[in-house]
mmCIF entry with sequence, helices, sheets and N, C-alpha, C, O atoms, coordinates in Angstrom:
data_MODEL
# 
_entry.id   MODEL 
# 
_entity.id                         1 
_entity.type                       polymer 
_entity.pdbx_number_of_molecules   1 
# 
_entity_poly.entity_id                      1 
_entity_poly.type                           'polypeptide(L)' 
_entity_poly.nstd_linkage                   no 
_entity_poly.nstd_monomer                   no 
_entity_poly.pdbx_seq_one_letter_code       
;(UNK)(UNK)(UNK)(UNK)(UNK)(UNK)(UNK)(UNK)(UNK)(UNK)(UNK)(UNK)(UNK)(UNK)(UNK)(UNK)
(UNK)(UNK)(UNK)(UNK)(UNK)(UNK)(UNK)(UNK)(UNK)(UNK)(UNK)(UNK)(UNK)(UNK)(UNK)(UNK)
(UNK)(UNK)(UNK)(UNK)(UNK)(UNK)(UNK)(UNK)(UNK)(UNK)(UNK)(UNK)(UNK)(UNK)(UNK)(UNK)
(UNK)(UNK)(UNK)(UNK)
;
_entity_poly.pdbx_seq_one_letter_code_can   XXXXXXXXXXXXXXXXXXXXXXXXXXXXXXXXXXXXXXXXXXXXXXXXXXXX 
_entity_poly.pdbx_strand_id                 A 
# 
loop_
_entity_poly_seq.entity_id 
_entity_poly_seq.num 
_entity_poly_seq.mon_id 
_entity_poly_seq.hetero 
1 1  UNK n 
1 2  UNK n 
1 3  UNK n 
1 4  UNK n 
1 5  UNK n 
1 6  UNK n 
1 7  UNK n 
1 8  UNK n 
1 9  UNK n 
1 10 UNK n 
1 11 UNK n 
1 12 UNK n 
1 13 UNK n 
1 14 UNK n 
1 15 UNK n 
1 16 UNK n 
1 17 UNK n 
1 18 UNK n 
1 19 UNK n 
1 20 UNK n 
1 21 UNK n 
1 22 UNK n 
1 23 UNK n 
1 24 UNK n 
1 25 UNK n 
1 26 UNK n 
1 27 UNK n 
1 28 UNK n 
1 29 UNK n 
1 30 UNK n 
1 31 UNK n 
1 32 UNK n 
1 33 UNK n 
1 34 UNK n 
1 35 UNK n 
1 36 UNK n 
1 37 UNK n 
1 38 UNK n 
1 39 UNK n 
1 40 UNK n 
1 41 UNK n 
1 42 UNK n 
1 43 UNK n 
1 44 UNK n 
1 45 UNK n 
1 46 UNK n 
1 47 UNK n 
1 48 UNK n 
1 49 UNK n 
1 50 UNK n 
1 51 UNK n 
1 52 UNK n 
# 
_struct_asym.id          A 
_struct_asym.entity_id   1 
# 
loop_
_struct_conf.conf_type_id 
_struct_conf.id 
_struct_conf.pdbx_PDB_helix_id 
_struct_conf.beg_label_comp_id 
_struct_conf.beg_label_asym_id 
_struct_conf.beg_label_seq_id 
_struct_conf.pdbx_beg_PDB_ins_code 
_struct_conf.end_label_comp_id 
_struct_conf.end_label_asym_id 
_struct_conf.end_label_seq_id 
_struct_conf.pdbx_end_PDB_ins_code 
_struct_conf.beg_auth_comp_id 
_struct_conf.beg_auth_asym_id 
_struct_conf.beg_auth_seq_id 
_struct_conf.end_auth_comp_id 
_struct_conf.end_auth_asym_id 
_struct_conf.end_auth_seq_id 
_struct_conf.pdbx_PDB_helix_class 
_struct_conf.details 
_struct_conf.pdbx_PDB_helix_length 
HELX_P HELX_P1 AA1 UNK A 9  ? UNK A 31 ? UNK A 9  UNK A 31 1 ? 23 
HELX_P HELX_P2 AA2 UNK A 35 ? UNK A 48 ? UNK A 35 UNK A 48 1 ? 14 
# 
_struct_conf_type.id          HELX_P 
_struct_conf_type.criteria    ? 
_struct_conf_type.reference   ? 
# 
loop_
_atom_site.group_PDB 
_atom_site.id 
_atom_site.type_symbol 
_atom_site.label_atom_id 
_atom_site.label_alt_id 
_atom_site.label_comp_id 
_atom_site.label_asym_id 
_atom_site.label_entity_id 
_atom_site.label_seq_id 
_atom_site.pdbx_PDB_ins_code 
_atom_site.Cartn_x 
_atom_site.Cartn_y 
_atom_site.Cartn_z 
_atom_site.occupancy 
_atom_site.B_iso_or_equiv 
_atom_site.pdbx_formal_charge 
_atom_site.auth_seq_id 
_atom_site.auth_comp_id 
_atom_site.auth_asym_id 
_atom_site.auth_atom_id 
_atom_site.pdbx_PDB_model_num 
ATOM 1   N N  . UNK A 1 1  ? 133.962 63.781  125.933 1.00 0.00 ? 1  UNK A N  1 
ATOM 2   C CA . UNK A 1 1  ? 134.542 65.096  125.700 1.00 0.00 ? 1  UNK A CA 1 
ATOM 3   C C  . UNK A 1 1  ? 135.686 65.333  126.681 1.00 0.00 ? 1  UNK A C  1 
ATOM 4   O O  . UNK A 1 1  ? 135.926 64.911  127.812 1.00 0.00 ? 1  UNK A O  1 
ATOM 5   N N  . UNK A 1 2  ? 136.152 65.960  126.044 1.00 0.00 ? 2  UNK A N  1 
ATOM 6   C CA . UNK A 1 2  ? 137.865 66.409  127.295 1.00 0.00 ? 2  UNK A CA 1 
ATOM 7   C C  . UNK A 1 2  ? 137.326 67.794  127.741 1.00 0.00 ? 2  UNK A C  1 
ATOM 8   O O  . UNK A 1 2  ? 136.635 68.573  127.084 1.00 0.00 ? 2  UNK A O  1 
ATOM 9   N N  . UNK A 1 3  ? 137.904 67.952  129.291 1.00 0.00 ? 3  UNK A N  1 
ATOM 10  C CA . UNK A 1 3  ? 137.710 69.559  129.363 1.00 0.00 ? 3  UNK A CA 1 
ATOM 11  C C  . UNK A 1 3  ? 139.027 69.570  129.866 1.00 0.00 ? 3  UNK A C  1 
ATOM 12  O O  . UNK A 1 3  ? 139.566 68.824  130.683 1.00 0.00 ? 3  UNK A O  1 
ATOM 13  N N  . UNK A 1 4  ? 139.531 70.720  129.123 1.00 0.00 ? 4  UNK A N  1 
ATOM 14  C CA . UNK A 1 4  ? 140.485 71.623  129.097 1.00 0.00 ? 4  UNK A CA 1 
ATOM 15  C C  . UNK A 1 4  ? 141.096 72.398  130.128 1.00 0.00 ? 4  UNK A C  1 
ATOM 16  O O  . UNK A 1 4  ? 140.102 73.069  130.406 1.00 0.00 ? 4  UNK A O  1 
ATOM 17  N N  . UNK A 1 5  ? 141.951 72.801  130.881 1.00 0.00 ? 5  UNK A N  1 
ATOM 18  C CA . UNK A 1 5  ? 141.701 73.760  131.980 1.00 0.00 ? 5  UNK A CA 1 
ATOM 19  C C  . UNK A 1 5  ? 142.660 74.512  131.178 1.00 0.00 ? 5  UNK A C  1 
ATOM 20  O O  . UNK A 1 5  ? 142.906 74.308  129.989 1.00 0.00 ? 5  UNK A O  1 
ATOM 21  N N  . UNK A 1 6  ? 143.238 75.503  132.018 1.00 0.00 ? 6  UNK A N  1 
ATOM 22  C CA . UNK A 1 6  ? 144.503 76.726  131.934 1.00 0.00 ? 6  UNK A CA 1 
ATOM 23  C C  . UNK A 1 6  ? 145.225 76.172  132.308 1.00 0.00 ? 6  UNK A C  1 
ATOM 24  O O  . UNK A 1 6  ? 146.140 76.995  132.291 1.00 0.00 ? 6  UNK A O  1 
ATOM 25  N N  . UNK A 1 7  ? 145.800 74.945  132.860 1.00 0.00 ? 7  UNK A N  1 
ATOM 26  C CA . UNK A 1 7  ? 147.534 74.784  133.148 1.00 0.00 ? 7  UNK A CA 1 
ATOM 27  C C  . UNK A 1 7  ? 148.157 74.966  132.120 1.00 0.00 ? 7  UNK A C  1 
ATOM 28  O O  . UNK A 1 7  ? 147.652 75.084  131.004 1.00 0.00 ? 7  UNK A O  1 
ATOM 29  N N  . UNK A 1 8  ? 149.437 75.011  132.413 1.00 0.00 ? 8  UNK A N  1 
ATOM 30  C CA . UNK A 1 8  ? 150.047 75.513  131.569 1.00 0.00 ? 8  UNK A CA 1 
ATOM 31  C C  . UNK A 1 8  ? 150.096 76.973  130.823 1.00 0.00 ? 8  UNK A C  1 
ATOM 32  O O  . UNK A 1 8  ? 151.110 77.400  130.271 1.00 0.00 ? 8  UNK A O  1 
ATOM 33  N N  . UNK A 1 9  ? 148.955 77.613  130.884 1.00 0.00 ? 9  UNK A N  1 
ATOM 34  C CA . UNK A 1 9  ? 149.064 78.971  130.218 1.00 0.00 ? 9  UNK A CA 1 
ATOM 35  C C  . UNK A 1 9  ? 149.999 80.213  129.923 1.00 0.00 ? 9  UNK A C  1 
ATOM 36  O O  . UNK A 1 9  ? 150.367 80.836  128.927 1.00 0.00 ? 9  UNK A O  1 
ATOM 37  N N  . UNK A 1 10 ? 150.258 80.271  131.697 1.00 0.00 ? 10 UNK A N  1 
ATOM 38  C CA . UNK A 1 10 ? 150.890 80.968  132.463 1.00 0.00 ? 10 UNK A CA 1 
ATOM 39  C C  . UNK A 1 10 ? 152.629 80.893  131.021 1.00 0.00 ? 10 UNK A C  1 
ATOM 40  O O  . UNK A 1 10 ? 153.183 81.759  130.345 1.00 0.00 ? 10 UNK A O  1 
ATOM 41  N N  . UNK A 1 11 ? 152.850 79.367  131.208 1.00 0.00 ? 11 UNK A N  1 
ATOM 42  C CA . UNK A 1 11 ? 154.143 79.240  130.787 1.00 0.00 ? 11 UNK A CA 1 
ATOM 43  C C  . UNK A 1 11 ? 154.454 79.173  129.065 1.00 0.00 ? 11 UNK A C  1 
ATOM 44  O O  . UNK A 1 11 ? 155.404 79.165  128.283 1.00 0.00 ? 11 UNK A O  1 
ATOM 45  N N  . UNK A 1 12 ? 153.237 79.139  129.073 1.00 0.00 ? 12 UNK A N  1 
ATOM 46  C CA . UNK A 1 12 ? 153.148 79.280  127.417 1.00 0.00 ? 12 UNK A CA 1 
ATOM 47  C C  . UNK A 1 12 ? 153.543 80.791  127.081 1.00 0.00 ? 12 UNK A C  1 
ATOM 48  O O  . UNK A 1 12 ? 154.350 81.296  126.301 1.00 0.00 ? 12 UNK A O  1 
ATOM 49  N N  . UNK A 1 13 ? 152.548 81.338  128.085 1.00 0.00 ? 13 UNK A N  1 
ATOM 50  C CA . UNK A 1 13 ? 152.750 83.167  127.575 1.00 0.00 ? 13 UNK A CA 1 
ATOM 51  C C  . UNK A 1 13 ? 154.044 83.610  127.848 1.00 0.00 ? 13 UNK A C  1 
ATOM 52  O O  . UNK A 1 13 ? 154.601 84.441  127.131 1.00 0.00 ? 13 UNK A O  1 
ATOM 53  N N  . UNK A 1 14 ? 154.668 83.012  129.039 1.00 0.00 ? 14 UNK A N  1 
ATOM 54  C CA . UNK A 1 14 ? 156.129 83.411  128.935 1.00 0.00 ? 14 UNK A CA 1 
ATOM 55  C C  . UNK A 1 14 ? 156.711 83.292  127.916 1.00 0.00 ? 14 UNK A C  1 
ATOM 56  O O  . UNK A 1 14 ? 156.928 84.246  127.168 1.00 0.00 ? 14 UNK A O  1 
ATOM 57  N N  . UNK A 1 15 ? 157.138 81.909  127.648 1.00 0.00 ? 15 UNK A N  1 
ATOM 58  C CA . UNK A 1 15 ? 157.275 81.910  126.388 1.00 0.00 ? 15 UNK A CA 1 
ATOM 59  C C  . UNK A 1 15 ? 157.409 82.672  125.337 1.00 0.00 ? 15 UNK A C  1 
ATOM 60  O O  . UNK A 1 15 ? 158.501 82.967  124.851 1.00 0.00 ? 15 UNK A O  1 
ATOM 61  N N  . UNK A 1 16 ? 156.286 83.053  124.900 1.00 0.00 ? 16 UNK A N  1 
ATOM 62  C CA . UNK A 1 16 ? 155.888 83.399  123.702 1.00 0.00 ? 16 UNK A CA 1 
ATOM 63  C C  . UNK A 1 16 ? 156.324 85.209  123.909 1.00 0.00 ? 16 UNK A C  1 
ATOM 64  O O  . UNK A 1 16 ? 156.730 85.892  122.969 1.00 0.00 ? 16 UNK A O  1 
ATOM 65  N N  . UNK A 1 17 ? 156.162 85.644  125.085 1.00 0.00 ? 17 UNK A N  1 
ATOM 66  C CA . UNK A 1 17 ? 157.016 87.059  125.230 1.00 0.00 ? 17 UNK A CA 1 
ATOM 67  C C  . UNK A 1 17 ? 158.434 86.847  125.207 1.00 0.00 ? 17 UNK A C  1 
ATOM 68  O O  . UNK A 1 17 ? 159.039 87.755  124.637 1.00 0.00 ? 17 UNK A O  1 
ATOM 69  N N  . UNK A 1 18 ? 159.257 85.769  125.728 1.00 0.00 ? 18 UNK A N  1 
ATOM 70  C CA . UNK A 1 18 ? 160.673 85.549  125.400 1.00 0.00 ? 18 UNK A CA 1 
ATOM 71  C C  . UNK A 1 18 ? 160.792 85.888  124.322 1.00 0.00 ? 18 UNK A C  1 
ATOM 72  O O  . UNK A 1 18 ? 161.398 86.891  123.946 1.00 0.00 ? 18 UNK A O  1 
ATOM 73  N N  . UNK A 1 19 ? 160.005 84.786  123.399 1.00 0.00 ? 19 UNK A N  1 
ATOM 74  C CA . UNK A 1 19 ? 160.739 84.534  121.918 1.00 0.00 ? 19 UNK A CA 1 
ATOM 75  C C  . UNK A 1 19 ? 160.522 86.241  121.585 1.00 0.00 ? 19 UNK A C  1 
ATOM 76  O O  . UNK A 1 19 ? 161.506 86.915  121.279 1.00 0.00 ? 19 UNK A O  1 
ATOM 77  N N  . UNK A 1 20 ? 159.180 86.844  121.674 1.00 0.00 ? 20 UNK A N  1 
ATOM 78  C CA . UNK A 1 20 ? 159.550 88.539  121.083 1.00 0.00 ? 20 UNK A CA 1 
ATOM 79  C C  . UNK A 1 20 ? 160.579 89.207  121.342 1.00 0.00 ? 20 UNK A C  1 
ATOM 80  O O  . UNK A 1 20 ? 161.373 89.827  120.636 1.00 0.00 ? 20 UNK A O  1 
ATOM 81  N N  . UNK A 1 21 ? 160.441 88.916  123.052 1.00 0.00 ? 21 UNK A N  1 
ATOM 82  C CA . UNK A 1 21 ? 161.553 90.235  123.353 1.00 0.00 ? 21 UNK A CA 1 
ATOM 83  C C  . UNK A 1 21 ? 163.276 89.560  122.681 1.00 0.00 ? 21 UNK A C  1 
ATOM 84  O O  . UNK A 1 21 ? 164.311 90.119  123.043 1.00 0.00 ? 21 UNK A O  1 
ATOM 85  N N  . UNK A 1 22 ? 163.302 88.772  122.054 1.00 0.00 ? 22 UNK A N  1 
ATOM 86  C CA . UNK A 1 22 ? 164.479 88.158  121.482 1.00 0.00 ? 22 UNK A CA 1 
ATOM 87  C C  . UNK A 1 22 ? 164.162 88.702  120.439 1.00 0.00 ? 22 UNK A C  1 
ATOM 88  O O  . UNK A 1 22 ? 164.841 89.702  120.203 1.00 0.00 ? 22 UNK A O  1 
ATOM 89  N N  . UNK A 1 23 ? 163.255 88.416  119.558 1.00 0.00 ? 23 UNK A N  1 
ATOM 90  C CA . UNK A 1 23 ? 163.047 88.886  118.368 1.00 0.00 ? 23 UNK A CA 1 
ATOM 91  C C  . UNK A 1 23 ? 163.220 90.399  118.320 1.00 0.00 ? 23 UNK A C  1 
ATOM 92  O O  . UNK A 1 23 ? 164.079 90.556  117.452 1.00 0.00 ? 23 UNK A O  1 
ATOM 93  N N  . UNK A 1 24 ? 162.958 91.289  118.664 1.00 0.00 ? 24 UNK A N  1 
ATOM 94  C CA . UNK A 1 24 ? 162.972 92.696  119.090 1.00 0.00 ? 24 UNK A CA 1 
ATOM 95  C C  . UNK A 1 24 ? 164.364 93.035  119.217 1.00 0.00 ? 24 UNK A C  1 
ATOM 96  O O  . UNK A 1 24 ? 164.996 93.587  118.317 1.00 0.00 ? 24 UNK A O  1 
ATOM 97  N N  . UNK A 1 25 ? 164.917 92.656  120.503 1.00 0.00 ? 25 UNK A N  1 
ATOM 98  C CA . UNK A 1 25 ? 166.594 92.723  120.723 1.00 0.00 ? 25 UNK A CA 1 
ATOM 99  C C  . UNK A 1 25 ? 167.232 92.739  119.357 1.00 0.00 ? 25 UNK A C  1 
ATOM 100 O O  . UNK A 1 25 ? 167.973 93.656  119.001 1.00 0.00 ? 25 UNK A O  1 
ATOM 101 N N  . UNK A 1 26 ? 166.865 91.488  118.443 1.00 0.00 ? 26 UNK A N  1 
ATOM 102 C CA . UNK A 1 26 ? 167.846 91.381  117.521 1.00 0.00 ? 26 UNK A CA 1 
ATOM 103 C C  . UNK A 1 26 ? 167.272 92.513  116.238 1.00 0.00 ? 26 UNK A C  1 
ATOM 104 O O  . UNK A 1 26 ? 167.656 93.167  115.268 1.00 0.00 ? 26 UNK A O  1 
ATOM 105 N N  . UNK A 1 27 ? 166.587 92.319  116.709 1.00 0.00 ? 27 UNK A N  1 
ATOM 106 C CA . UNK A 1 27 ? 166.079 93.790  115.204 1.00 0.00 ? 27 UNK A CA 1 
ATOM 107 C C  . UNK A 1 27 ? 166.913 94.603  115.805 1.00 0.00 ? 27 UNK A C  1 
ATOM 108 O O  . UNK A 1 27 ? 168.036 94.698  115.309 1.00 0.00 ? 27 UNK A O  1 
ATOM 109 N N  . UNK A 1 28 ? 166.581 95.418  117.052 1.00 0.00 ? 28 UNK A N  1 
ATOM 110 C CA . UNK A 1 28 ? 167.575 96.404  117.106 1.00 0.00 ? 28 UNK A CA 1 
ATOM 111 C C  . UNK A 1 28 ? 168.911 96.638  117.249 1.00 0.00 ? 28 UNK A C  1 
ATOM 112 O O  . UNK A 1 28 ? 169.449 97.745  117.252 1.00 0.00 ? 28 UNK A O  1 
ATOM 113 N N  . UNK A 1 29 ? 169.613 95.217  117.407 1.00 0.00 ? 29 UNK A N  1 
ATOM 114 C CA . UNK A 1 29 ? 171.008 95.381  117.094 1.00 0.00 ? 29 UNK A CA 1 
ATOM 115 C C  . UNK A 1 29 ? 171.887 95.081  115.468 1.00 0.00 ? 29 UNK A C  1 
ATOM 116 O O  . UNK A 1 29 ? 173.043 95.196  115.062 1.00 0.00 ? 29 UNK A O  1 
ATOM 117 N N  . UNK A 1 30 ? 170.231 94.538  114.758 1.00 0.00 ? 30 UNK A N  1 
ATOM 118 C CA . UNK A 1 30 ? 170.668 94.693  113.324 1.00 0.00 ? 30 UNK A CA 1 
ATOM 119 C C  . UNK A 1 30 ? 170.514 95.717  112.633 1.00 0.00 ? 30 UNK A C  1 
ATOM 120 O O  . UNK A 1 30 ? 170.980 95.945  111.517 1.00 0.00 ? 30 UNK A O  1 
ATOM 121 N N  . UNK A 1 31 ? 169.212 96.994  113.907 1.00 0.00 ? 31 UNK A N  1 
ATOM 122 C CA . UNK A 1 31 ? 169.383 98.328  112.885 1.00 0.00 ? 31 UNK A CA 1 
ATOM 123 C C  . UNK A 1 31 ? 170.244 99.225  113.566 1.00 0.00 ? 31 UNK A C  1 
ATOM 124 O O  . UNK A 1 31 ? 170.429 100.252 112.913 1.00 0.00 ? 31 UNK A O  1 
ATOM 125 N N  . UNK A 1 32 ? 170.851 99.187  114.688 1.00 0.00 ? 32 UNK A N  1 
ATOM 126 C CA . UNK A 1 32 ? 172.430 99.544  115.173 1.00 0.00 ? 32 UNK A CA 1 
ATOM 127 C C  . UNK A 1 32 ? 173.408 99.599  114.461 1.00 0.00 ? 32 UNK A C  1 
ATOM 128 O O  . UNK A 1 32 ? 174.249 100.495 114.379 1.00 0.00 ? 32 UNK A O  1 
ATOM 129 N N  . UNK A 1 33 ? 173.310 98.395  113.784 1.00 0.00 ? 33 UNK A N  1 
ATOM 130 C CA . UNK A 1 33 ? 175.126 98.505  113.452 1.00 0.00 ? 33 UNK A CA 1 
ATOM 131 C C  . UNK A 1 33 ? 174.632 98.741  112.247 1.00 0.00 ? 33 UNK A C  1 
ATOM 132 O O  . UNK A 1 33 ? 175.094 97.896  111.480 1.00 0.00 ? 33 UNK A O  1 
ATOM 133 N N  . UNK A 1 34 ? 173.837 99.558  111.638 1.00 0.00 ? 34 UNK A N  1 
ATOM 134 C CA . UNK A 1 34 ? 173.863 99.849  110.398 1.00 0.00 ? 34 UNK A CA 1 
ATOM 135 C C  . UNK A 1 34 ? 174.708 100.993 110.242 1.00 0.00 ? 34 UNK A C  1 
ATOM 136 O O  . UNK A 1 34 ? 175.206 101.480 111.257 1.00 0.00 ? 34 UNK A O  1 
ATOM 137 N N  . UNK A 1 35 ? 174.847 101.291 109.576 1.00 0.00 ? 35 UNK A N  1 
ATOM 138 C CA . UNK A 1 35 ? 175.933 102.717 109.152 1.00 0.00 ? 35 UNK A CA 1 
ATOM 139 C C  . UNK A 1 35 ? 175.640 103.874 109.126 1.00 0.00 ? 35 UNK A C  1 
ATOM 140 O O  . UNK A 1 35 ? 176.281 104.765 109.683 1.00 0.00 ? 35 UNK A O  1 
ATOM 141 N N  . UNK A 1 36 ? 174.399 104.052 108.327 1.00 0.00 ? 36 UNK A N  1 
ATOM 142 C CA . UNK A 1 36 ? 173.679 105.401 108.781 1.00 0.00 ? 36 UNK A CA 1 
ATOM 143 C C  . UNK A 1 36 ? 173.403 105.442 110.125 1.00 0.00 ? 36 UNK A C  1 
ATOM 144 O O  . UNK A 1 36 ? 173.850 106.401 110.753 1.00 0.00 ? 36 UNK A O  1 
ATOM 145 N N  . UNK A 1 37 ? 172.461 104.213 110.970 1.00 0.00 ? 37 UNK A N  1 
ATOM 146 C CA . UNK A 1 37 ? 172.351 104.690 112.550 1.00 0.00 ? 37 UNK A CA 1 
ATOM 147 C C  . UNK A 1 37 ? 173.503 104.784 112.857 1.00 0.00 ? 37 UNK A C  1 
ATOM 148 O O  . UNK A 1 37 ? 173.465 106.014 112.848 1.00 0.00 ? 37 UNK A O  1 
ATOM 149 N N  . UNK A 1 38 ? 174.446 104.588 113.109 1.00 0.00 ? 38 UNK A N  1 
ATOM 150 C CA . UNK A 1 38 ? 175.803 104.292 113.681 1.00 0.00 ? 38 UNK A CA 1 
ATOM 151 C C  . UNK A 1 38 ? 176.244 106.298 113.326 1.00 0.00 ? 38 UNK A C  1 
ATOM 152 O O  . UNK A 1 38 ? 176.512 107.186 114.135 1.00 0.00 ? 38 UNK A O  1 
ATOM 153 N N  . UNK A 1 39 ? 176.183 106.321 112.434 1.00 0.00 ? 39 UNK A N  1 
ATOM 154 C CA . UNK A 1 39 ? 177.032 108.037 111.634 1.00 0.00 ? 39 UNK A CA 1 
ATOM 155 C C  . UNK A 1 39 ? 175.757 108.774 112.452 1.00 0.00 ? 39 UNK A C  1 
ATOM 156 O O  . UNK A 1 39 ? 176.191 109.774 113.023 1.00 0.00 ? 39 UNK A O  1 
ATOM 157 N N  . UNK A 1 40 ? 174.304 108.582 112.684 1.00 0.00 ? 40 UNK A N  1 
ATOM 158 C CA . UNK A 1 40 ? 173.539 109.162 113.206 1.00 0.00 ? 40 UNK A CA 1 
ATOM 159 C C  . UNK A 1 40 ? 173.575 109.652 114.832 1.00 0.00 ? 40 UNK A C  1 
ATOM 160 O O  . UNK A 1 40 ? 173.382 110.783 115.277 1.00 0.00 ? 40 UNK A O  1 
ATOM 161 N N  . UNK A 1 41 ? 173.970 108.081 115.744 1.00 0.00 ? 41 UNK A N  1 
ATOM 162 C CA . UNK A 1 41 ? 174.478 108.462 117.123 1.00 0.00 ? 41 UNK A CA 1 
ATOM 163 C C  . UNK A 1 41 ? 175.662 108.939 117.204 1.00 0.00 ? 41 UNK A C  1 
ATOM 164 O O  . UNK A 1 41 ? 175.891 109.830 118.023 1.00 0.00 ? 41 UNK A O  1 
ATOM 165 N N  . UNK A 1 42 ? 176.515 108.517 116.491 1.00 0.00 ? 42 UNK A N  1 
ATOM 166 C CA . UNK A 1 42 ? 178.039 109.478 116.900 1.00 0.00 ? 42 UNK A CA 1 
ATOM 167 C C  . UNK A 1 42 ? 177.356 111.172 116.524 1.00 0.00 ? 42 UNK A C  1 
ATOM 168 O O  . UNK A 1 42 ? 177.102 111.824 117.537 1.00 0.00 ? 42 UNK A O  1 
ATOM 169 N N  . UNK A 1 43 ? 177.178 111.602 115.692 1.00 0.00 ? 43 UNK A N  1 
ATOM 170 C CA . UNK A 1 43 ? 177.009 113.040 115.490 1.00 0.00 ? 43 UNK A CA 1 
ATOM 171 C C  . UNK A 1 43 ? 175.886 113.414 116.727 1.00 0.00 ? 43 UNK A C  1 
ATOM 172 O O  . UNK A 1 43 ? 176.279 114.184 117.603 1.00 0.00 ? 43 UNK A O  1 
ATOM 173 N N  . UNK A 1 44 ? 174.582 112.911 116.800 1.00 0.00 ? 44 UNK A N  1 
ATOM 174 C CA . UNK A 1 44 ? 174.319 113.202 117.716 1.00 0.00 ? 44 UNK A CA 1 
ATOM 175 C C  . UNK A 1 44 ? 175.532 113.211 119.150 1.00 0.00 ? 44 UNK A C  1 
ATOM 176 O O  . UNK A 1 44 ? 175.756 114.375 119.480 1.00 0.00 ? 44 UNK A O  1 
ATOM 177 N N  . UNK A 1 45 ? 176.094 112.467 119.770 1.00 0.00 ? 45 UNK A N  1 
ATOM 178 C CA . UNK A 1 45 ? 176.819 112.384 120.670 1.00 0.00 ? 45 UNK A CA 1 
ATOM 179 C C  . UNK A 1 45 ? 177.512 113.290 120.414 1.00 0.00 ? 45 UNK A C  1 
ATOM 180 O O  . UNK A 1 45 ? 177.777 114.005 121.380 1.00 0.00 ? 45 UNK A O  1 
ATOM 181 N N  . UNK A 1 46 ? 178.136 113.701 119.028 1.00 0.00 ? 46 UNK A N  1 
ATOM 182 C CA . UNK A 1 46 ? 179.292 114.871 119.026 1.00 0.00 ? 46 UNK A CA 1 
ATOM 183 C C  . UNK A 1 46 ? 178.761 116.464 119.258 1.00 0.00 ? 46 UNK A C  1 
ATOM 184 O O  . UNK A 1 46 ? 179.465 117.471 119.327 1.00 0.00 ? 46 UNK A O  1 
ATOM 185 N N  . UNK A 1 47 ? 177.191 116.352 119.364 1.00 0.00 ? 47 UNK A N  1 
ATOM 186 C CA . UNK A 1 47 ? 176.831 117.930 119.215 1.00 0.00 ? 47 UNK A CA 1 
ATOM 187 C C  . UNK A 1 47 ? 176.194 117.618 120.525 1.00 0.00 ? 47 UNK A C  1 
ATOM 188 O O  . UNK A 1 47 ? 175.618 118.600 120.996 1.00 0.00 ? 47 UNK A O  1 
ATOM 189 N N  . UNK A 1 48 ? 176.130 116.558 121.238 1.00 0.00 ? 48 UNK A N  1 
ATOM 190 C CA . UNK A 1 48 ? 175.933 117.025 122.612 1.00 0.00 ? 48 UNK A CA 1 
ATOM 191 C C  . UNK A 1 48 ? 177.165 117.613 123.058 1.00 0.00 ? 48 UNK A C  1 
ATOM 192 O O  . UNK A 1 48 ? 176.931 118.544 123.830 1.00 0.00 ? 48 UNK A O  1 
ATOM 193 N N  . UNK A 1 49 ? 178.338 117.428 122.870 1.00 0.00 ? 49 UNK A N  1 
ATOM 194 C CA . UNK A 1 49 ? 179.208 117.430 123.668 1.00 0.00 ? 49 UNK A CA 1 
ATOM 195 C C  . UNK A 1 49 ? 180.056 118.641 123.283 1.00 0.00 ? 49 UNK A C  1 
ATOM 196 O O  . UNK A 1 49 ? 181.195 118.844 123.701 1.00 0.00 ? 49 UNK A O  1 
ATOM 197 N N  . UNK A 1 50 ? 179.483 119.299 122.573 1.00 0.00 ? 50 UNK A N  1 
ATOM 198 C CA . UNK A 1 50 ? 180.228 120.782 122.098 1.00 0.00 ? 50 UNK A CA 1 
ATOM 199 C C  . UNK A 1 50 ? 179.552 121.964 122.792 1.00 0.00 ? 50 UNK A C  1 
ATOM 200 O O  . UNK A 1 50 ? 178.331 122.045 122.928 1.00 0.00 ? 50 UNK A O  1 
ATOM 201 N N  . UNK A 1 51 ? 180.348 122.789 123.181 1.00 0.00 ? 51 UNK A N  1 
ATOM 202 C CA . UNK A 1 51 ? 180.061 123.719 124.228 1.00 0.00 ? 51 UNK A CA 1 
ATOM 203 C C  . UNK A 1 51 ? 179.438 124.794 123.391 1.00 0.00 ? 51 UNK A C  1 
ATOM 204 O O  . UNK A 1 51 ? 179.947 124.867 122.272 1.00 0.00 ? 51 UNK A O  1 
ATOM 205 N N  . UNK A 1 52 ? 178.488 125.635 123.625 1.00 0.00 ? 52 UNK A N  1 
ATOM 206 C CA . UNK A 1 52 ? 178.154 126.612 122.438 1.00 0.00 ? 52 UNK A CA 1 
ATOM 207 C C  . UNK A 1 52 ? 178.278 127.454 123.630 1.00 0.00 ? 52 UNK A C  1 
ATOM 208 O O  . UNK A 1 52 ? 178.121 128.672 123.545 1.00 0.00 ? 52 UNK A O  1 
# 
């Protein structure tokens, strides 16, 4: 029988949170440049910036 330890674990899990937080990043810069979000932050930004 083989026994197994945890080496390696550590670097696996990195890993495997890289590849998300990549995966994640790019979702949100593909729902950024969408057009509605895009028309959504400018107006927001434009009614912060109006003095009432």
């Amino acid at each position: 029988m083989h026994d197994f330890t945890d080496e390696g674990t550590t670097t696996v899990e990195y890993a495997v949170a890289t590849i998300a937080a990549a995966g994640f990043g790019i979702a949100l810069i593909l729902i950024a440049r969408s057009e509605k979000v895009q028309n959504w932050i400018v107006g927001l930004i434009e009614k912060a910036m109006t003095v009432t």
